[in-house]
N, C-alpha and C positions, 0 to 999 in steps of 0.2 A: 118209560120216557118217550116211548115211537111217537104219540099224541102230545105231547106237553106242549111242542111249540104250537100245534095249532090250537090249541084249549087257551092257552093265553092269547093269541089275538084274538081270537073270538068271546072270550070273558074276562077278559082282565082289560085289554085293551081297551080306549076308548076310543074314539072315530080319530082325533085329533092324532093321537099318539101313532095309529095307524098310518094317518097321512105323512106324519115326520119320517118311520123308518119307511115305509115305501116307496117315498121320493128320493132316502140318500140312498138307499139299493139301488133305485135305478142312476145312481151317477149325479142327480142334483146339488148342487152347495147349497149351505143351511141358509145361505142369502138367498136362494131359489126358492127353498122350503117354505120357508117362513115368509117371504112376500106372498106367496101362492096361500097361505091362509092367515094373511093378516097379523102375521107375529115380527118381532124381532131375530134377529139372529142367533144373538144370545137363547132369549126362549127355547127359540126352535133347539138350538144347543141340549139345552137345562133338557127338555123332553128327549132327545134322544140316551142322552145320559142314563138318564130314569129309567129308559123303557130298557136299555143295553144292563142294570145292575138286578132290577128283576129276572129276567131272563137268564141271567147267570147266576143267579140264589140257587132259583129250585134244582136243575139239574145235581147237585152236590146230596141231596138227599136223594136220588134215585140210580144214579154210578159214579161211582168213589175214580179219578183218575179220568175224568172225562176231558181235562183238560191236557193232561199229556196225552191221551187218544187223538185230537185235536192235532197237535201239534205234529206229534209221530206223521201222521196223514199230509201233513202240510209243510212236509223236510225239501222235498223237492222243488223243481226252479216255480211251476205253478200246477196245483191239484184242481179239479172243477168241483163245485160245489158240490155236487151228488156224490162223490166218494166223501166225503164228508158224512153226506146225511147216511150215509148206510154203516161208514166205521162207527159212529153215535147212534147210529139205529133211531134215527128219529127221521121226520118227514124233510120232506126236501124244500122248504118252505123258505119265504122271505126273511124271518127270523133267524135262519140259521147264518144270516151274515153276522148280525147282532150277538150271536155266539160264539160266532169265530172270531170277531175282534176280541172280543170279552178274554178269550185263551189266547190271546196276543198276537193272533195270524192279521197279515195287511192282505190286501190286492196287491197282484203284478205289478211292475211298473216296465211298457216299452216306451220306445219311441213315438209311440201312437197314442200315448198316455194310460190309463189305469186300464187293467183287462179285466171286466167286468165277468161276475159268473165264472170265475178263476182264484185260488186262495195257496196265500205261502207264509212261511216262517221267514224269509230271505225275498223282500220286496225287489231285490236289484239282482238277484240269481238268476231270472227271466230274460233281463239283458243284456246281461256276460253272455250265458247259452243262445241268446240271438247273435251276438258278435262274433261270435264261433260259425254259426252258419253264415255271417257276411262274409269269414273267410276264407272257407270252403269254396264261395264262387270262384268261374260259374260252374254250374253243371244244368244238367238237362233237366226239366219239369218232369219229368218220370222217375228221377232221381229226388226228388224233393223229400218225401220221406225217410228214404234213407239218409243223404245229410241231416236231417234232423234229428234225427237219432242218433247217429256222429256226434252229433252237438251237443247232445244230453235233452235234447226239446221232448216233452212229455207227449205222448198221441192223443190227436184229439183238438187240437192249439188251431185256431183258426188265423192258421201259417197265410195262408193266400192274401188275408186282408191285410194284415200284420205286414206284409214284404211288399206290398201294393201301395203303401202308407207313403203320405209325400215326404217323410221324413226318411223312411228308409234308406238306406246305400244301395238295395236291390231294385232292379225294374225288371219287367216280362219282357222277352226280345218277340219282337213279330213272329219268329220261331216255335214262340212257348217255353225259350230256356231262361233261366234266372242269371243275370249281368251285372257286374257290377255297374251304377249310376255314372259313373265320371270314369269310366272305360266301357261303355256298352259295346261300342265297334271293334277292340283289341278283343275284347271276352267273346262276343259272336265269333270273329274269326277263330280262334282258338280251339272251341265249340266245334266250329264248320269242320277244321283238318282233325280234328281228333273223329267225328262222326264217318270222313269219307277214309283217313287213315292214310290218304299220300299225300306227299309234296304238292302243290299247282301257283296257278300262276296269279300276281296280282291283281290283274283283271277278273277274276273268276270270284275274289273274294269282293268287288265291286257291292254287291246283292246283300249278301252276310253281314256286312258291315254298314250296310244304309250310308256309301260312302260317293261320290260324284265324281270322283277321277284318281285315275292309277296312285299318280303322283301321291296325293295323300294317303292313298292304302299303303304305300312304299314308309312314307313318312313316320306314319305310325306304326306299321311292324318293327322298323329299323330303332326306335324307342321301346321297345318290350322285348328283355332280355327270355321270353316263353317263344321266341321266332327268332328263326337264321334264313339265309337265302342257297340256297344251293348253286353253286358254280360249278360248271359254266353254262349249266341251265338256266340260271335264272328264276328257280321256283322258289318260292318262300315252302318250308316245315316246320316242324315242331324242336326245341331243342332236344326236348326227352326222347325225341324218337335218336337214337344212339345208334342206331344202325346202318344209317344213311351215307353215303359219299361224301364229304363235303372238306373243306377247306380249314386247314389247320387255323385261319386267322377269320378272325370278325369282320377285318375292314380292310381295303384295299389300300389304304395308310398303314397301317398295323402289317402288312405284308412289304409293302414299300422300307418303312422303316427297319425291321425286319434282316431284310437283305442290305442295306446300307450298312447296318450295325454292325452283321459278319461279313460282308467281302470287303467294306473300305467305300472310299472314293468309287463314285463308277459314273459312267457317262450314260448320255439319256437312252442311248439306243439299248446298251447292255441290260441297263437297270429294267427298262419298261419290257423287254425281252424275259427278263430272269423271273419278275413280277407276274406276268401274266401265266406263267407256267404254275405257279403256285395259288395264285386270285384271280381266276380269267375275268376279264373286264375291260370294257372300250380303251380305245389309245387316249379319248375325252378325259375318261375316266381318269386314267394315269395324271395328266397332266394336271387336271383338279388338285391331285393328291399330293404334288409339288407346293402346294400354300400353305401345305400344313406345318405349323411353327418349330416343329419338328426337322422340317428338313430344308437345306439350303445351298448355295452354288461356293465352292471352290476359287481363288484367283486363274485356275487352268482349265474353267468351265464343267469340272466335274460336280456331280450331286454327294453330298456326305450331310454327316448331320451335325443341326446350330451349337450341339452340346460337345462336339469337333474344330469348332470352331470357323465354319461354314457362311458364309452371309444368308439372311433368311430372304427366300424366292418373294416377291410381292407380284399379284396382279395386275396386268394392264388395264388400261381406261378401257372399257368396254365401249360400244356406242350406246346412246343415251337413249331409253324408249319412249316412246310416244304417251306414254303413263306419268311420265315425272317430268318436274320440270324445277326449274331452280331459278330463283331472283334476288337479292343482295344474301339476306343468310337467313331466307325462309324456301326452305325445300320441300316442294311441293309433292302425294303420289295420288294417283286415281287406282281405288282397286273396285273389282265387283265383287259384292256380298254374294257370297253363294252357301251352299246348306253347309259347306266344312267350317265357313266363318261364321255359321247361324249358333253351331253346336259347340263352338271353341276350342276348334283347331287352329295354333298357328300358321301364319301366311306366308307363302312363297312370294318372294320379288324378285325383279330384275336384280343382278351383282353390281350394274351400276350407283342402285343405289347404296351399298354397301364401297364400293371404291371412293366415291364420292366424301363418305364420312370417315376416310381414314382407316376402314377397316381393310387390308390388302394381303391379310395371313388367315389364318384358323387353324385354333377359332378365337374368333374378339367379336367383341361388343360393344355398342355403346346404350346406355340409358339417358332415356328423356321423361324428364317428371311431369308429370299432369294436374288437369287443374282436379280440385275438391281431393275428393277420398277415391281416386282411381289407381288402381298400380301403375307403378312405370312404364311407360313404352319402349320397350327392348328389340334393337336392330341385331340380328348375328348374323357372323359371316361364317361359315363350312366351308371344307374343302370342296361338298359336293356342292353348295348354292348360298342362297340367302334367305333369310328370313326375319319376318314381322312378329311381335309376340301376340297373341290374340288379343280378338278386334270386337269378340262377344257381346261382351256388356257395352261395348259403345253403341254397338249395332240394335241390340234391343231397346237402349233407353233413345236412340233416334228414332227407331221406329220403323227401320228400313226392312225389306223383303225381297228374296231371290233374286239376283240382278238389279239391286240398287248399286247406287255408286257412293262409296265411301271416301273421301278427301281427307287425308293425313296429312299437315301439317308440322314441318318441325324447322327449329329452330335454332340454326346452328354458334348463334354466337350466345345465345342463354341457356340451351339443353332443355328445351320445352319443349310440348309438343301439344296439340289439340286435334281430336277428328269430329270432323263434320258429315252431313247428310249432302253427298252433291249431287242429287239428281237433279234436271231442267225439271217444272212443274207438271210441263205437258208431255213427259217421256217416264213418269216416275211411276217404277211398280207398285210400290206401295200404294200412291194414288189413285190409282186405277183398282186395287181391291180395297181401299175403302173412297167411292168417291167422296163420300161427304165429309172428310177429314179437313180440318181447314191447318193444323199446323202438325205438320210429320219431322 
């Protein structure tokens, strides 16, 4: 049988019949096939059909069980076509796809679509076993093969292009390690302290994280339960590193609360006194942590908490920034676009504008609905600040770049909100790297 499959394309075959299977091997539709030599679809069909039921005749007269041979071979998530032709002992030939359909085997199927020159029993087993490696990230590019083998991924899998795929969840970090898509900066860092193996400082992960100010590296660690901050250093670690010094509590509210719970009523000095021995953290800090809905004032000026029956602390009017502005009940803000807002990070704003709308504990909220198919624009207030819900997709379908100016728009007696591109024409970055744009 080593020779059958090439003895039939070269004698039984006819040119035409040739051109149908060699076109759907290489990945053609029989719409492809068949306009490329003048056939219908169906036809081109009807001929492969044809040329797929000869080819699977003869084989039967020359080894008994060739098609559980086949199969056996083709258990795994995907086998390459050459272990094929050697378990059937035949040539390694374009027909042998024609074969392996014939014994029931499919192509792969990823997220990149059909894996050509790849053959299984279990078409969707290749993308389970890739999903296993999306969740394995990240790890390191030198690691690659061994997570995949974790995974159950067979060797040989042209992993690289496959992970590189715009569909993918993975992307390559500048580093060379594999990240997840919609956490690249939290997985880089993560990557970074487990490579150097100590604690350090927010700034330091600046680099690692392709990120433009502390504030956000802070932002984002303090969201990814894989990072803690060490007090009263101040250094971000690892959770898992278990060995470390660190502070019985998460948050500086969670410590506040905390001590409220067990000693009672307590007054500002004692409490921020007792707190800081256990959360070391600014006097700022402390005072922040007073808003939180959690805790509240006493008729005798003491602190206890609102579930005590407490009054809940609310913020004062802060002074108003030069960024916002307000006129009957449309509340204006100016922000700059910058790479955190390019990538879709939420926005830090001034607390006035969060006093302004009502919010004067944490944490609350308010939402404002947008126009078309946008998500809502979401204000929240923290004890440590405020913030904007991301500003991404408005930024990209404006058009805007590095230092443009976004104008945010809301609407306080209909709960609406609109953002606009407010750059002046002759100050706008985007203008200036494309000039010949005429509407950005």
């Amino acid at each position: 049988m080593a020779r059958y499959l090439r003895r039939v394309w070269e004698e039984v075959f006819d040119e035409r019949e040739r051109a149908v299977v060699a076109g759907r091997s290489e990945g053609r539709t029989l719409d492809e096939v068949g306009a490329a030599l003048g056939l219908s679809r169906e036809r081109a069909r009807q001929i492969q059909n044809g040329a797929r039921r000869r080819i699977a005749e003869v084989p039967d007269f020359f080894q008994d069980g060739w098609r559980d041979v086949a199969r056996a071979t083709g258990a795994g998530p995907a086998t390459p076509r050459g272990a094929f032709a050697a378990a059937l002992e035949v040539v390694d030939h374009v027909l042998l796809d024609e074969l392996l359909t014939a014994a029931g085997l499919d192509v792969p199927r990823t997220w990149a679509g059909p894996l050509r020159g790849w053959w299984t029993t279990d078409p969707g087993a290749l993308g389970v076993a890739l999903r296993r490696l999306v969740e394995a990230a990240p790890f390191r590019g030198d690691d690659l093969a061994l997570e995949a083998f974790a995974a159950g991924l067979p060797a040989g899998l042209p992993l690289a292009r496959l992970l590189s795929h715009s569909e993918s969840r993975l992307v390559l970090s500048p580093d060379g390690h594999w990240v997840r898509r919609k956490a690249r900066g939290r997985d880089a860092a993560y990557l970074w302290l487990l490579e150097n193996g100590r604690p350090c400082r927010a700034d330091d992960l600046l680099a690692p994280m392709a990120a433009t100010t502390v504030a956000a590296v802070r932002e984002a660690l303090r969201r990814d339960d894989r990072f803690r901050q060490i007090r009263p250093e101040g250094t971000w670690a690892l959770t898992e590193w278990t060995h470390l010094r660190a502070s019985t509590y998460s948050t500086a509210v969670e410590a506040m609360v905390a001590v409220v719970t067990e000693s009672g009523p307590l007054s500002l000095t004692r409490l921020f006194a007792t707190v800081a021995e256990l959360y070391p953290v600014t006097q700022w800090r402390l005072k922040q942590c007073l808003l939180s809905d959690q805790l509240g004032e006493t008729p005798d000026g003491l602190v206890d908490l609102v579930s005590r029956g407490a009054r809940p602390f609310e913020e004062e009017e802060p002074a108003r920034p030069e960024t916002m502005a307000i006129e009957g009940e449309v509340l204006g803000v100016r922000i700059i676009a910058n790479r955190d807002i390019l990538r879709g990070s939420g926005v830090n704003v001034h607390t006035w504008l969060t006093w302004r709308l009502g919010l004067r504990r944490a944490p609350m909220s308010r939402t404002f609905t947008m126009p078309g198919d946008h998500s809502p624009l979401v204000v929240r207030r923290g004890t440590s600040g405020a913030q904007l819900s991301s500003l991404r997709r408005h930024a990209l379908e404006l058009g805007v770049a590095d230092g443009c100016v976004l104008a945010v728009l809301l609407r306080l007696d209909g709960g609406t909100a609109r953002v606009g591109h407010g750059c002046a024409p002759e100050t706008c970055p985007a203008r200036a790297a494309t000039p010949h744009a005429v509407n950005l």
